[in-house]
LUMPA-118415 format. One record per residue: residue in one letter; x, y, z of N, C-alpha, C in turn. Coordinates in steps of 0.05 Angstrom, whole numbers, plus 5000, padded with zeros to 4 digits. Layout:
<atoms>
AXYZXYZXYZ...
</atoms>
This chain:
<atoms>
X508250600510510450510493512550720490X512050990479513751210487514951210510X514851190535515551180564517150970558X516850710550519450570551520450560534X520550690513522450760492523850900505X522951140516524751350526526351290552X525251090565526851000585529650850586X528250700550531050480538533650700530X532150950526534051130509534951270534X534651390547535551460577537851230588X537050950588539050790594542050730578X541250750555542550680530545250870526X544451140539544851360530546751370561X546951330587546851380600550151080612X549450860586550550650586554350750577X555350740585558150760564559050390554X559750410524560350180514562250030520X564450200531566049960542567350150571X568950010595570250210609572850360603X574050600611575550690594578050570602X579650600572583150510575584550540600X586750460611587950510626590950610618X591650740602595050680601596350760619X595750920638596751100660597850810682X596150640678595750420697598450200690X598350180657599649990641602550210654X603250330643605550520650606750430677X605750490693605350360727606550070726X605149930708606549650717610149680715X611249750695614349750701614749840723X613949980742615250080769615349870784X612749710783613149510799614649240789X615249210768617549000752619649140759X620549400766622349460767623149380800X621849430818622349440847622349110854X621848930837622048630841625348700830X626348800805629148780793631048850816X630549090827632349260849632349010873X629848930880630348630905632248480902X632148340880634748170866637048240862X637248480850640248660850642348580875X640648680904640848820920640948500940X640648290929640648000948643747970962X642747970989646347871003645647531000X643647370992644247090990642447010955X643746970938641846770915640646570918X638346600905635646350911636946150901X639246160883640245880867642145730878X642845590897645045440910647345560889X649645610901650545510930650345800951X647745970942646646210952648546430965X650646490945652446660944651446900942X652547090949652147330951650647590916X649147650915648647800891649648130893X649348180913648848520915653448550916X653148750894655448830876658149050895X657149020914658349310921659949190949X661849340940664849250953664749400991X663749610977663649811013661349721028X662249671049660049511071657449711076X658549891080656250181089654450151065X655050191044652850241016652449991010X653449771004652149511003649849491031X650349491052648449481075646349681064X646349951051644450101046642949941031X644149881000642149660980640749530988X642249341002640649091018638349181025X638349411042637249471069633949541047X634849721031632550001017630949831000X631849610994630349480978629549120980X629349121009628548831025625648811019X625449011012621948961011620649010994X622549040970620749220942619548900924X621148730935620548560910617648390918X616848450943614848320963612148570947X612848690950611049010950610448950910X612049000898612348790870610648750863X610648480874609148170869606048260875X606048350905603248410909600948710900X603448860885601649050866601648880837X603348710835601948550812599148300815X599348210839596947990836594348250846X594548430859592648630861591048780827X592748720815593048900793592048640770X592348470769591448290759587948220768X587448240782584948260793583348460782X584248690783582748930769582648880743X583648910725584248900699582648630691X583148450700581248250695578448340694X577848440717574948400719573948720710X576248910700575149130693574649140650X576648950655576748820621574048560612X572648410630570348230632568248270616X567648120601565048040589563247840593X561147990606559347860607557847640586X558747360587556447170571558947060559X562047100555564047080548564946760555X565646620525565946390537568246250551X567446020566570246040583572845850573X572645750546574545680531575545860515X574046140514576246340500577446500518X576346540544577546640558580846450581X580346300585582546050582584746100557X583746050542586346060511587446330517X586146490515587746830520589346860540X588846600571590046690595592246530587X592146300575594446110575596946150553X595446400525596846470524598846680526X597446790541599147080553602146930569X601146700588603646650605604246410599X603946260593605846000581607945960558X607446170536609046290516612346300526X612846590545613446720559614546550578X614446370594614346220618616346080600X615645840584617345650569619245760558X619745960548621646000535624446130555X622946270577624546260596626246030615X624145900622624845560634626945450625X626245490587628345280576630745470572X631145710580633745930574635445920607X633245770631634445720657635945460655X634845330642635244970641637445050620X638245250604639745100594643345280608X642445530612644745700631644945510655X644245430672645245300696643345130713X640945210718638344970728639244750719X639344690688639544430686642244240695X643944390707646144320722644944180745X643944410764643544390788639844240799X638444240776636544060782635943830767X636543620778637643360768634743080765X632943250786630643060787628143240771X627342940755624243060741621543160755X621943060784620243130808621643410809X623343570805623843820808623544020797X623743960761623044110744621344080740X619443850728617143840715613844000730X614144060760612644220768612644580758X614844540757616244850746615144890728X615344770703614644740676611344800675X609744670692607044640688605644830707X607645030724606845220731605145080768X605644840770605044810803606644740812X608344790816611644800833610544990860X608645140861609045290888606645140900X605744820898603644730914605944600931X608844570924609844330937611644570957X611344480983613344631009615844591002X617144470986619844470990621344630982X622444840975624744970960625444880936X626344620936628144570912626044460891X623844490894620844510878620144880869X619444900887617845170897619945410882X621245330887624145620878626145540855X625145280835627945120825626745290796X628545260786629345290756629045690753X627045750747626946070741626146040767X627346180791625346220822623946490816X623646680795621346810795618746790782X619146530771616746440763614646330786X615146310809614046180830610946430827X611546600818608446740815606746750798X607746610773605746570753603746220767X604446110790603845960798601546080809X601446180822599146410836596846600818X598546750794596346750764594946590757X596146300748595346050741592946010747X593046040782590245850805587946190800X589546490796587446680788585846650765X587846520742585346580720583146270719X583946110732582445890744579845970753X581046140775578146240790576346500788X577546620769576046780763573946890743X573046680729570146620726567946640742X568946390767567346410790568146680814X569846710812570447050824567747280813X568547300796567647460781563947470777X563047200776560747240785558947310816X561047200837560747360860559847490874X562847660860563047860858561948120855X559948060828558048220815556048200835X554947990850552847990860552348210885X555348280897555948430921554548790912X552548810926551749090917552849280923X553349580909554949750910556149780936X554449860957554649930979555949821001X557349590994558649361015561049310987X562349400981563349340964566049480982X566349681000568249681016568549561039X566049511052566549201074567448941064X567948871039568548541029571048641021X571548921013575249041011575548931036X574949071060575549011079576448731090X573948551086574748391096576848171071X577448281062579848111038582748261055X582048411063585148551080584748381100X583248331118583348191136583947931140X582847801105583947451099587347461099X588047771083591547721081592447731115X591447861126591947901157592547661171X589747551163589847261179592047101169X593047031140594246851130596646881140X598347131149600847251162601047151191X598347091206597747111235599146801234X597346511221597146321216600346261215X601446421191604146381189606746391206X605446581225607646691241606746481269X604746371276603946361298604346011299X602545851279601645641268603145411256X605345541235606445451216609245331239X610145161236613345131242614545301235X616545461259618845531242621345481240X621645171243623645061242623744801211X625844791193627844931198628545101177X631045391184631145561177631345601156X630545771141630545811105634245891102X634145801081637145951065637446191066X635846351058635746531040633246801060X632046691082629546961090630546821126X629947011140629846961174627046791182X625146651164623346521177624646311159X621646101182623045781164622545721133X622345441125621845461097618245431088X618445361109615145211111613045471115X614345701138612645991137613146121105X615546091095616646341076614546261054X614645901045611545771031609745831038X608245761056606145841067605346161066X606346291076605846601080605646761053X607646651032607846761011607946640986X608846400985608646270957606746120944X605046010974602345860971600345990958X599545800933598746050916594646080928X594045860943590845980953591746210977X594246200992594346431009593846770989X594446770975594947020953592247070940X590146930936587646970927586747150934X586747220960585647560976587147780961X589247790947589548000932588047970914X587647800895587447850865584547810875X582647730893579447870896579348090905X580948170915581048470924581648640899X582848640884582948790861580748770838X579448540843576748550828575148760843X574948680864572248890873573249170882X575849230879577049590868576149660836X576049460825575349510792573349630789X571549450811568149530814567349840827X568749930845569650100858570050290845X571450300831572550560809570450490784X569350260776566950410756564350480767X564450420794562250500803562350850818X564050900803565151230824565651280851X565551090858565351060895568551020897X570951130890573351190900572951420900X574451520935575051790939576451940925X575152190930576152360911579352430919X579452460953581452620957584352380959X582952130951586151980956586152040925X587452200918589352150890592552050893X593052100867596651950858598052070882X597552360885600252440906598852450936X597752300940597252120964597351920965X596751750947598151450931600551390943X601151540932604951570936605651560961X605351760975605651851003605951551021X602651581012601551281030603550971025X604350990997606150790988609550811002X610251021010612651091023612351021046X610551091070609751041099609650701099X607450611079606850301085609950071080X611750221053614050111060615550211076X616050351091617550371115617050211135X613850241135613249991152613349751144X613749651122614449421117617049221131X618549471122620949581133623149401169X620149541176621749521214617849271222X616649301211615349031217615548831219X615448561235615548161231616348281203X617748031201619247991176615947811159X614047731162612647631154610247821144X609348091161607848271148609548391135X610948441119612848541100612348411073X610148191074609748001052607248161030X605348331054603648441036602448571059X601348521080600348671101600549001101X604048941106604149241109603349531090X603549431066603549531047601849501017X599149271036596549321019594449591008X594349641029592649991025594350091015X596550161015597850340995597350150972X598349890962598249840925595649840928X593349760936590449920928589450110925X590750320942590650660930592050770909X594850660901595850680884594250570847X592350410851592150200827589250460829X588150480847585550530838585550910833X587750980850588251320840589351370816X590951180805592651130783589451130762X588650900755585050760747584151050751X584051200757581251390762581551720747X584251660745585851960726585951870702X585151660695584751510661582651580661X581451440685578251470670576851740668X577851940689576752190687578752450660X580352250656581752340621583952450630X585052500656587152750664589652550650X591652780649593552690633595552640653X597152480654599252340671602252280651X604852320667606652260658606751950648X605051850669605251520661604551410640X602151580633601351530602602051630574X605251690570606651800556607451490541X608051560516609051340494611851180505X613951320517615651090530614650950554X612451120580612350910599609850690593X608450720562606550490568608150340549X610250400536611550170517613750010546X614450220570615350020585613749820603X611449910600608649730617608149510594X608549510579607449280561609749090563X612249150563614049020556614848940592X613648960615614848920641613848700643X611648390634612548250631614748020644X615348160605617447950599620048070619X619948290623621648410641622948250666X620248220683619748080696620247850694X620247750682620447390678624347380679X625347540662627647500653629847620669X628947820694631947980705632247680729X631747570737632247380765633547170744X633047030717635446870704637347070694X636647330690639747460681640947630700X639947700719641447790747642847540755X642147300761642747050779644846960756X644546920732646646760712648846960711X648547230697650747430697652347440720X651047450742652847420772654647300776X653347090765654346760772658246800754X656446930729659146970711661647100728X661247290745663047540762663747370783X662947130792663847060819662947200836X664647190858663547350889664647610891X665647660867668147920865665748160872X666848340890665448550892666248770883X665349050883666549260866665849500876X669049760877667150020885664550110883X664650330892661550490876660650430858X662950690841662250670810662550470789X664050250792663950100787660849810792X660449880819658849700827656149760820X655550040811653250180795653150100770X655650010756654550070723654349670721X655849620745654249250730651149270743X650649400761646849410760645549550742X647349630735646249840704646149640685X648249500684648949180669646249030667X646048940699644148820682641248900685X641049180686638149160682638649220654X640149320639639549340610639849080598X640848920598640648610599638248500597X636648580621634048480627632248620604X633048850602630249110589630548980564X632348870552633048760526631948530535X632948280545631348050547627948120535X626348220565623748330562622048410538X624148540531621948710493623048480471X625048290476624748040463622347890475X622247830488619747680492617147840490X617848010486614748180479614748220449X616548220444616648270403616448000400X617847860405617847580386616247300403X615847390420613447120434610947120439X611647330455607747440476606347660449X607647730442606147910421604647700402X606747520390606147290373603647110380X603646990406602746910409600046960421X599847120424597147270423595147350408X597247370387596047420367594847220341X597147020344596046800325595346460344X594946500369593846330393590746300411X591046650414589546620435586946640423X585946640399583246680382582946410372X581046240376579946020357580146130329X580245930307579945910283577645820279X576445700287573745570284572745900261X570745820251569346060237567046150255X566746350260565046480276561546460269X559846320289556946270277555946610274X553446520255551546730245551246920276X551147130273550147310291547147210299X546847250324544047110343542147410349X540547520335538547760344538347750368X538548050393539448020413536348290425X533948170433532548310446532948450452X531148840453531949060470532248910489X535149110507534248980537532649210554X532349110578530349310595532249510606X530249680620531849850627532749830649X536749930646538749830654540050000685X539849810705541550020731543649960727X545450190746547450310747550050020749X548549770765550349550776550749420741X547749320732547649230704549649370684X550249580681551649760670554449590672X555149680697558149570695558749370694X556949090702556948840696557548760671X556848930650556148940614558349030606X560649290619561549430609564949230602X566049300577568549160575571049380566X573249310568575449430560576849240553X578549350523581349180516584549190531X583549210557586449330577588249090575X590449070569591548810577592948740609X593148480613593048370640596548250641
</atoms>
């Protein structure tokens, strides 16, 4: 009896209660809300008919620079966010957790947020230009990116086309997540692996498979690849399972030691270059997967080992909390404000302080919707009222391996 006392207490002891915070991570997310903002800035065509020109700058040479430096940030973006959504999910998970509370928390994090945006597009100019209820009402309900067409897929806020892709994640990740768990430590970088390989394939398919006729507005492939390759939100699932099983990864200690942040980085500079001069179609996430996975999990691993990081300073996790709403709001206030200026372009210095324009525009939008919506509603939404039953006596458990450990282990990180 002593022996398994002492074994419970060896486990117990050996157990940490929940996994540790991330803010270093939370901080991080504005960079990548930010490098979606700079994409949009920097557009020689708007997703919004009559797909006039966005990027501000009058001199051909430095407008061609904009364009050029930032064709690929908002791709790179998107897919350190559905990567990053994956982790956090499944590094924040509780085990035995029910799946109507977990639902209410996902629906309220992004529908709040979503609607209030929708109806601030519909009422600035969408509702001008999208005239049919077959056009909005997918928008609204968040499956607008099952339909190939454009004027579905991209209508009303066109940056919401990725909460369409969240949507089908927190769907499946219940069943993700149990999986998942089942994959033992040790192959836990062969199923990374082969999740790089599903994004691989889905690019091959696209480029090879897909029609590419006829031509998009707005990208050099057709409309049917630019859907397919990127908007289709089961094509995108290989990120956000791939970021679950980096979660696993980093609580299981099995990330290298020697990729840290300033190899992160490095690696994140090379893979966008190659994004860069690659098919216009690996530029979607291919190129520049292993870097946002080294980045999320070197970032993840200096929290957990306590080191102190600039990122986790009081302004960059108040701008990680608030990137968001950030997010949601610079593509209606880049695209509406524009819209205000006409096609007029403008020196340098001039053509600097309206991108200064409107990202402060946006940064303000964002921490409104984080003070007065998503905060709100999270708070008085995403918890049942029901009254909570009597506490259920919960058997010692046995003694616990290293996999059981992390399966158990939870964090309050937000997603």
């Amino acid at each position: 009896m002593s022996v398994i006392s002492s074994a419970r207490s060896r486990a117990t002891a050996a157990a940490p209660t929940r996994p540790a915070n991330l803010p270093s991570l939370t901080g991080l997310r504005f960079f990548a809300a930010l490098l979606v903002f700079f994409f949009h800035a920097s557009l020689t065509d708007s997703p919004i008919p009559p797909n006039a020109p966005i990027n501000p700058f009058a001199h051909d040479g430095v407008a061609e620079v904009f364009t050029t430096a930032f064709s690929k940030a908002g791709y790179m973006g998107v897919s350190f966010f559905f990567v990053l959504s994956g982790f956090v999910l499944a590094w924040a998970s509780r085990p035995g957790e029910r799946l109507t509370s977990f639902y209410r928390r996902r629906v309220c994090k992004i529908f709040p947020n979503h609607l209030v945006v929708f109806a601030a597009s519909m009422l600035l100019f969408a509702g001008a230009a999208v005239t049919s209820v077959g056009h909005w009402l997918p928008n609204m309900l968040l499956l607008h990116t099952f339909f190939p067409q454009p004027a579905i897929n991209l209508s009303v806020n066109p940056p919401s086309w990725s909460l369409g892709s969240e949507f089908l994640f927190y769907l499946l990740f219940p069943l993700l997540i149990v999986l998942i768990r089942k994959i033992r430590e040790n192959r836990l970088w062969l199923w990374s692996g082969l999740m790089i390989a599903g994004m691989v394939g889905v690019q091959l398919v696209t480029r090879f498979l897909i029609p590419d006729t006829p031509k998009s507005a707005i990208t050099p492939i057709s409309d049917m690849q630019f859907w397919f390759g990127y908007l289709f939100p089961p094509t995108r699932v290989f990120e956000f399972a791939l970021g679950i099983m980096l979660a696993r990864i980093v609580l299981a200690g099995r990330w290298p030691r020697r990729i840290g942040i300033g190899v992160s980085v490095v690696l994140s500079a090379i893979g966008y270059a190659a994004a860069l001069v690659a098919p216009f179609e690996y530029g979607f996430v291919v190129a520049t997967i292993i870097p946002v996975a080294a980045l999320i999990c070197s970032v993840a691993t200096a929290d957990v080992q306590g080191r102190e990081t600039w990122l986790r300073s009081r302004p960059m996790v108040w701008l990680g909390e608030v990137s968001f709403g950030f997010y949601l709001v610079q593509g209606v206030t880049i695209f509406y404000l524009r819209s205000l200026l006409g096609e007029a372009t403008y020196s340098i210095p001039v053509a600097i302080l309206v991108v200064i324009g409107f990202f402060a525009a946006s940064l303000l939008g964002g921490w409104l919707l984080y003070r007065f919506v998503e905060t709100p509603a999270m708070r008085h939404l995403s918890r049942s009222r029901k009254r909570p039953a009597a506490p259920v006596a919960i058997p010692s458990p046995a003694p616990a391996t290293h996999d059981t450990l992390v399966e158990q282990s939870s964090a309050p990180t937000r997603s």
